[in-house]
C-alpha positions as CSV (number, residue, x, y, z in Angstrom):
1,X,141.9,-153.3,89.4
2,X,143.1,-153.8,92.6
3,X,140.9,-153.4,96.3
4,X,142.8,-153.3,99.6
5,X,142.1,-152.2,103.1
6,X,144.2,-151.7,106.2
7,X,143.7,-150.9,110.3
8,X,145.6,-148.4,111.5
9,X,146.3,-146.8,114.7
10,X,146.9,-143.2,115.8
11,X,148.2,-142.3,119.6
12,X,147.1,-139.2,121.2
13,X,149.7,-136.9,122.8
14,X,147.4,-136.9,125.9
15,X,144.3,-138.8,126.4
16,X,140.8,-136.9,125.5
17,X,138.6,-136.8,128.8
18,X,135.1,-136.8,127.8
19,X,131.7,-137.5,129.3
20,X,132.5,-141.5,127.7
21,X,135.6,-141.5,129.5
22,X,139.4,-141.3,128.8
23,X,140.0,-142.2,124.7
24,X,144.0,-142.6,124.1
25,X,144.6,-143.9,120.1
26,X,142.1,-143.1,117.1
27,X,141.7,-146.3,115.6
28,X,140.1,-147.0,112.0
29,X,140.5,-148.3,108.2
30,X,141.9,-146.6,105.1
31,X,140.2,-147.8,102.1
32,X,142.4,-147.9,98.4
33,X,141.0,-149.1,95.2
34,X,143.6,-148.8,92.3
35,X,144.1,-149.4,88.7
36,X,146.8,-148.9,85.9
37,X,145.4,-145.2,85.2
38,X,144.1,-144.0,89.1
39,X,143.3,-144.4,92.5
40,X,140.6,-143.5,94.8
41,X,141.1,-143.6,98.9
42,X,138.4,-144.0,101.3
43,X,139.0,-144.1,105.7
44,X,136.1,-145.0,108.1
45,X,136.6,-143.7,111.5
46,X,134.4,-145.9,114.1
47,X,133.3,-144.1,117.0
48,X,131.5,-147.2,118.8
49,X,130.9,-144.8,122.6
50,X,129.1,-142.7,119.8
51,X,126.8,-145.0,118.2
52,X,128.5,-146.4,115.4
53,X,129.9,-149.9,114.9
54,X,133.1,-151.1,115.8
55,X,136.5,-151.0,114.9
56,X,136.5,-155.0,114.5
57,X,132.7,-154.7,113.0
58,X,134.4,-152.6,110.3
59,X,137.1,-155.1,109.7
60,X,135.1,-157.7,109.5
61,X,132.8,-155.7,106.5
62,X,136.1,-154.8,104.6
63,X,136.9,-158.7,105.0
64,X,133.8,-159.9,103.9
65,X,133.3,-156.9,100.6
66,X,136.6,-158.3,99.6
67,X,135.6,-161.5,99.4
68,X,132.1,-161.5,97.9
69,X,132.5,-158.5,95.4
70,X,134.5,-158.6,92.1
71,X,136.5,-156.0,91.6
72,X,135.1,-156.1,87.7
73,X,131.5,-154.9,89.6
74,X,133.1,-151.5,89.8
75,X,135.9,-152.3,86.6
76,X,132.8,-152.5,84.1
77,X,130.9,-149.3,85.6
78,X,132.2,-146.4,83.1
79,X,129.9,-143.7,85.3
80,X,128.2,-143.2,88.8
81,X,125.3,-145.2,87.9
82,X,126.2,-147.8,89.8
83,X,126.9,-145.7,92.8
84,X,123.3,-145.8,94.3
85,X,123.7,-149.5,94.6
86,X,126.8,-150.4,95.5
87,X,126.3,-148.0,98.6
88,X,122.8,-149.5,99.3
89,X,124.6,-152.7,100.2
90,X,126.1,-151.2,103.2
91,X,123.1,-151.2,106.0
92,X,122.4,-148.6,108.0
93,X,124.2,-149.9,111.3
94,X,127.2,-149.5,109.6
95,X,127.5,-145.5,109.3
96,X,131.6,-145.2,109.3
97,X,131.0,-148.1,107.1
98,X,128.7,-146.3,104.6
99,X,130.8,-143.1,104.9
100,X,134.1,-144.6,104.5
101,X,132.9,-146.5,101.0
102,X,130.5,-143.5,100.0
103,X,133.7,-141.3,99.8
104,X,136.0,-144.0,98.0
105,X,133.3,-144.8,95.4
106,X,132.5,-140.9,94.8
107,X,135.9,-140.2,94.3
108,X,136.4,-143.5,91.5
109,X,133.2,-142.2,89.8
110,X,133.8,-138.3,90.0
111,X,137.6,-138.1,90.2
112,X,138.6,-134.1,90.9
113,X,142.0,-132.5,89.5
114,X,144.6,-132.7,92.1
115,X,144.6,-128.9,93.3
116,X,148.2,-126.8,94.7
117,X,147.7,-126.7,98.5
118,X,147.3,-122.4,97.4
119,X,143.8,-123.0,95.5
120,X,142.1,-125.5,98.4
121,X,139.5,-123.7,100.1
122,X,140.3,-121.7,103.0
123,X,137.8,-122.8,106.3
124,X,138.2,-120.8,110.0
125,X,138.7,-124.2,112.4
126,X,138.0,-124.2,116.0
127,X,140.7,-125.8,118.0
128,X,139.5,-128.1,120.8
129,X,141.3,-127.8,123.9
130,X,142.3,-130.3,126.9
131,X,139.5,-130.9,129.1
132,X,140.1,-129.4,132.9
133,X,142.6,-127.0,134.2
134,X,145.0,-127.9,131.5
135,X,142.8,-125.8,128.9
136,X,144.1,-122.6,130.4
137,X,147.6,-123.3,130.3
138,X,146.8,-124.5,126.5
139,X,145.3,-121.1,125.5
140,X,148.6,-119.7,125.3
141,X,150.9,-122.2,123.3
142,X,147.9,-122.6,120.2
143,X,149.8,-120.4,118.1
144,X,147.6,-121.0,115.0
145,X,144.3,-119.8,116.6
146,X,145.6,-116.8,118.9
147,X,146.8,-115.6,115.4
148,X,143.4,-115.6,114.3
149,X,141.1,-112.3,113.9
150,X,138.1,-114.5,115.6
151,X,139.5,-117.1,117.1
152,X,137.3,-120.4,118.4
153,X,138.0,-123.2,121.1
154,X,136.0,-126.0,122.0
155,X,136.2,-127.0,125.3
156,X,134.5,-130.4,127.1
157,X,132.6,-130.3,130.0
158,X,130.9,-132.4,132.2
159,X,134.0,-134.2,133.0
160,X,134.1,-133.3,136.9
161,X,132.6,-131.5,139.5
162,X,130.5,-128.3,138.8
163,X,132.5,-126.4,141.6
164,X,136.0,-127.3,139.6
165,X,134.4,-126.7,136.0
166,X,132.7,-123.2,137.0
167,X,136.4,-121.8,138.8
168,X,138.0,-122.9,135.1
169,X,135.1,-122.5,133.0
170,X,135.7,-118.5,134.5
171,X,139.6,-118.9,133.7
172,X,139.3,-120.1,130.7
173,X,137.2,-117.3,129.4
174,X,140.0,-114.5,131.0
175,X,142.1,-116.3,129.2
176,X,140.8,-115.9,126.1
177,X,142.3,-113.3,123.3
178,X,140.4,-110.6,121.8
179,X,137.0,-111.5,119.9
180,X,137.6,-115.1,121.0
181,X,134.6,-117.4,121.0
182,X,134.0,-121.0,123.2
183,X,131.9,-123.5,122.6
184,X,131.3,-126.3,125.4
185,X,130.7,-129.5,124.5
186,X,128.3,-131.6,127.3
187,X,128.3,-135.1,124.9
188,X,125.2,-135.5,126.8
189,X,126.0,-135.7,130.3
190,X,124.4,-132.7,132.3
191,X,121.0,-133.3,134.3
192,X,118.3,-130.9,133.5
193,X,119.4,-129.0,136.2
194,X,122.8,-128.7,135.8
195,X,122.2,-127.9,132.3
196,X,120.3,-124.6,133.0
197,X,122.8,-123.9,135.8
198,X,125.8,-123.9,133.4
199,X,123.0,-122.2,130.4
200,X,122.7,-118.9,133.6
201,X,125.9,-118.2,133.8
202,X,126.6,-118.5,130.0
203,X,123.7,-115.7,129.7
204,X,126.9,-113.5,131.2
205,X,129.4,-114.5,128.6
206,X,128.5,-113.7,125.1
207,X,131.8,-115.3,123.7
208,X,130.0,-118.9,124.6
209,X,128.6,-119.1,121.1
210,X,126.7,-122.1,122.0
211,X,126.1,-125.2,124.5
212,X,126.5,-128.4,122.8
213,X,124.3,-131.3,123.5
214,X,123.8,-130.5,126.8
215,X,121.3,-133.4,127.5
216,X,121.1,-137.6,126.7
217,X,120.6,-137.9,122.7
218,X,116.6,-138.5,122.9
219,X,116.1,-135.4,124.9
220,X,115.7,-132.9,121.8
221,X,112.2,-131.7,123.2
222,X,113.7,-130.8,126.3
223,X,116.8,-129.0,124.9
224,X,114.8,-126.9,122.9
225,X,113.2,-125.7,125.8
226,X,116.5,-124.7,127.2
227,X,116.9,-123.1,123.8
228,X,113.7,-121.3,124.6
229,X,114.8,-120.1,128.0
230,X,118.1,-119.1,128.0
231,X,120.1,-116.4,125.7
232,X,122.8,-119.0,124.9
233,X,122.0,-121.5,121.9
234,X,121.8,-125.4,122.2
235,X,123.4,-127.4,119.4
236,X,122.7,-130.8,119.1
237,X,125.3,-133.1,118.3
238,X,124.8,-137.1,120.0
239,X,120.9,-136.9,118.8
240,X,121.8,-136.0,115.6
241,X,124.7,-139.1,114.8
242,X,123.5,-140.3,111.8
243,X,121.9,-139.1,108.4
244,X,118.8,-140.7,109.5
245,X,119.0,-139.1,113.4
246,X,119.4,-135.8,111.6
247,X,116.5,-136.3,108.8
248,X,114.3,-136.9,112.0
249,X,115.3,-133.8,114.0
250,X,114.9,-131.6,111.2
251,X,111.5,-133.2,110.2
252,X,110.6,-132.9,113.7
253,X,110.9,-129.4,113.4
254,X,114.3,-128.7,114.9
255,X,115.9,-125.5,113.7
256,X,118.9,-124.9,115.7
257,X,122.0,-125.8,115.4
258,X,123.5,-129.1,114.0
259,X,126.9,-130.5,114.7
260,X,127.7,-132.8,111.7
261,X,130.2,-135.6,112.1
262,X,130.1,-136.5,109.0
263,X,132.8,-139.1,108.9
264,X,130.2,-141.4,111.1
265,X,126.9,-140.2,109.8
266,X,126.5,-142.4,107.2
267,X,126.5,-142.1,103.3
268,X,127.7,-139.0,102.3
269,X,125.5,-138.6,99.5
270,X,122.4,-139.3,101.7
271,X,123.8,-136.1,104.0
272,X,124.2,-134.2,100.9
273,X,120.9,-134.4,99.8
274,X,119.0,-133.9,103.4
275,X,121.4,-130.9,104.0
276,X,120.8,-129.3,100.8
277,X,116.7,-130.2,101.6
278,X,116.5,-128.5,105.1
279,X,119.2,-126.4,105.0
280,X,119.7,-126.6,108.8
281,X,122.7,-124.5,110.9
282,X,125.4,-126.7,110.4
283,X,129.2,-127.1,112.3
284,X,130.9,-129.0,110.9
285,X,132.9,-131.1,113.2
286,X,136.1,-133.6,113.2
287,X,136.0,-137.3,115.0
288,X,139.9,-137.2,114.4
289,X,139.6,-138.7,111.3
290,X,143.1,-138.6,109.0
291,X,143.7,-136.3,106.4
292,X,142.1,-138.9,103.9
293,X,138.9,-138.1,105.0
294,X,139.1,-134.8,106.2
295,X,140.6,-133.3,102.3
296,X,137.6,-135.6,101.3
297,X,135.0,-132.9,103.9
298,X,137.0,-129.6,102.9
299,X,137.7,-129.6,99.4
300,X,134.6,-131.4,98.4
301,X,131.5,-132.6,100.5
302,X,131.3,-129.2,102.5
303,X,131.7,-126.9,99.2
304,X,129.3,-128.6,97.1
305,X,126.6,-127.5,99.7
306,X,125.5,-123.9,100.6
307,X,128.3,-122.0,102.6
308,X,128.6,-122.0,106.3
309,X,129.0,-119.2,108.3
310,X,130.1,-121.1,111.3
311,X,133.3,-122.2,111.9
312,X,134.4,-125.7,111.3
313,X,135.1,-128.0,114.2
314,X,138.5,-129.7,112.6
315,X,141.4,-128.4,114.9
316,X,142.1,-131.6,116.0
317,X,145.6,-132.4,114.8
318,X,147.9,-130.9,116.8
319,X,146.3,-133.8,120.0
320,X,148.4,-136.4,117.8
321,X,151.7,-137.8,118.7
322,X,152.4,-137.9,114.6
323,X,150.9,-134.7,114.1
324,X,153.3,-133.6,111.3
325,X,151.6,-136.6,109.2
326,X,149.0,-134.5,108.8
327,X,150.7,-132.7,105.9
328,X,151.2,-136.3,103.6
329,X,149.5,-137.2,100.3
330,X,146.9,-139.9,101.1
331,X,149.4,-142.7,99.2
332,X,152.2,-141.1,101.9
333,X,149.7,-142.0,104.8
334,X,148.6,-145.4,103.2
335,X,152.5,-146.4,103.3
336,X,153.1,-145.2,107.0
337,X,149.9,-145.3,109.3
């Protein structure tokens, strides 16, 4: 049996403004671990701004799980047993870390028939748009979405001045084709204030299906008062990061809506079994992973838990430069990325 890793690198047709600043190339690691009769991919998709560890972190773990574990650890195991613990060797700091492995290892263990592209599941996918002005010029070459019965955008805000953001916020939603639906996306960065500014005039646009994360990540108390004021729900997103971030939240008695990245939240059998525990409001939503990971969410973490209404947050693609990639066989995207 054979264990490899590589880096790669992924430019952005434009860089993504966000409350974190400009981000221009998705950078991460695809994981392969291959023998005579199959092979099992894994990616982990750092978001550092976000919580998680680094891309050179990351490196550093592959490195050093080459080098200290046998690949006849995982040759000898004949079932999952050994799942549990091969996983709990990753520590908790390292949630792309634990995600990128916990995928790898479930898919050695549990391998799926390879499917036609006709029998994966079908999802509705929000497309984000640009941040700024540039979102209403965007609106009208997203072909995919303006095709769609109930179209859904995801637009960033918090990125300049109210002033500029209300005179496109108000664009943006003219803009928008029949039974259409936004959702704006603070990461975090409104005051209290300007949360419940931007919260009154959402109360005027039912199309905003929700405000996400409008304050700091350890502000959940406060944003469910907004919750509890205003028409227009709060999702959390940056306070609920991680499997354990989320397990807190929902113990804590949180009941709105969760914005799942799963590709940084940690073990993905840990999510699976606190989603299918609390059952909590989930979006699904993309951190630009490739389409290693992202087959990985759609054709088998998401299904094997109770089925969203809510559309998934994975219209990402079309912000690559190699967009077209997104169509390869994971060996196809191992050979070129």
């Amino acid at each position: 049996m054979q264990w490899l890793f590589r880096p790669y690198h992924r430019q952005f047709q434009q860089p993504l403004q966000t409350q974190h600043g400009a981000w221009a190339v998705r950078s991460g690691v695809l994981l392969k671990l291959e023998d005579e009769e199959r092979v099992a991919f894994g990616e982990i998709t750092p978001l550092d701004w976000f919580g998680t560890e680094t891309l050179t972190t990351a490196l550093a773990f592959c490195a050093q799980w080459q080098a200290t574990r046998v690949a006849g650890e995982v040759d000898r195991a004949d079932s999952g047993d050994g799942l549990e613990a091969e996983l709990a060797a990753i520590p908790d700091h390292l949630p792309a870390c634990q995600f990128g492995f916990g995928m790898l290892l479930e898919q050695w263990f549990y391998p799926q028939p390879e499917r036609s592209p006709e029998s994966q599941p079908k999802h509705s996918i929000a497309y984000l748009l640009p941040t700024g002005a540039r979102a209403i010029a965007h609106l009208s070459q997203l072909t995919p979405p303006i095709n769609d019965s109930s179209p859904c955008f995801k637009w960033k805000i918090g990125v300049a001045t109210w002033a500029d953001e209300l005179a496109w916020f108000r664009q943006v939603m003219a803009a928008l084709p029949p039974g259409a639906r936004v959702r704006l996306d603070a990461n975090g960065g409104l005051s209290w204030d300007a949360a419940c500014a931007w919260l009154a005039v959402c109360a005027d646009y039912p199309a905003v299906e929700f405000l996400e994360q409008p304050l700091a990540p350890n502000s959940v108390r406060e944003m469910q008062q907004l919750g509890d004021r205003y028409p227009t729900p709060i999702a959390l997103d940056e306070s609920v990061a991680t499997v354990r971030q989320l397990e807190q939240c929902l113990t804590a008695g949180w009941r709105g809506v969760v914005v799942i990245k799963a590709a940084i939240a940690g073990s993905p059998q840990r999510l699976r079994q606190v989603c299918q525990r609390y059952q909590p409001d989930i979006v699904w939503s993309s951190v630009f992973e490739t389409a290693i990971a992202r087959d990985y969410l759609l054709s088998r973490l998401i299904p094997s838990l109770t089925p969203q209404p809510r559309t998934l947050g994975f219209g990402t693609e079309h912000w690559f430069a190699d967009a077209a990639s997104s169509g390869r066989s994971p060996q196809a995207l191992w050979e070129t990325l």
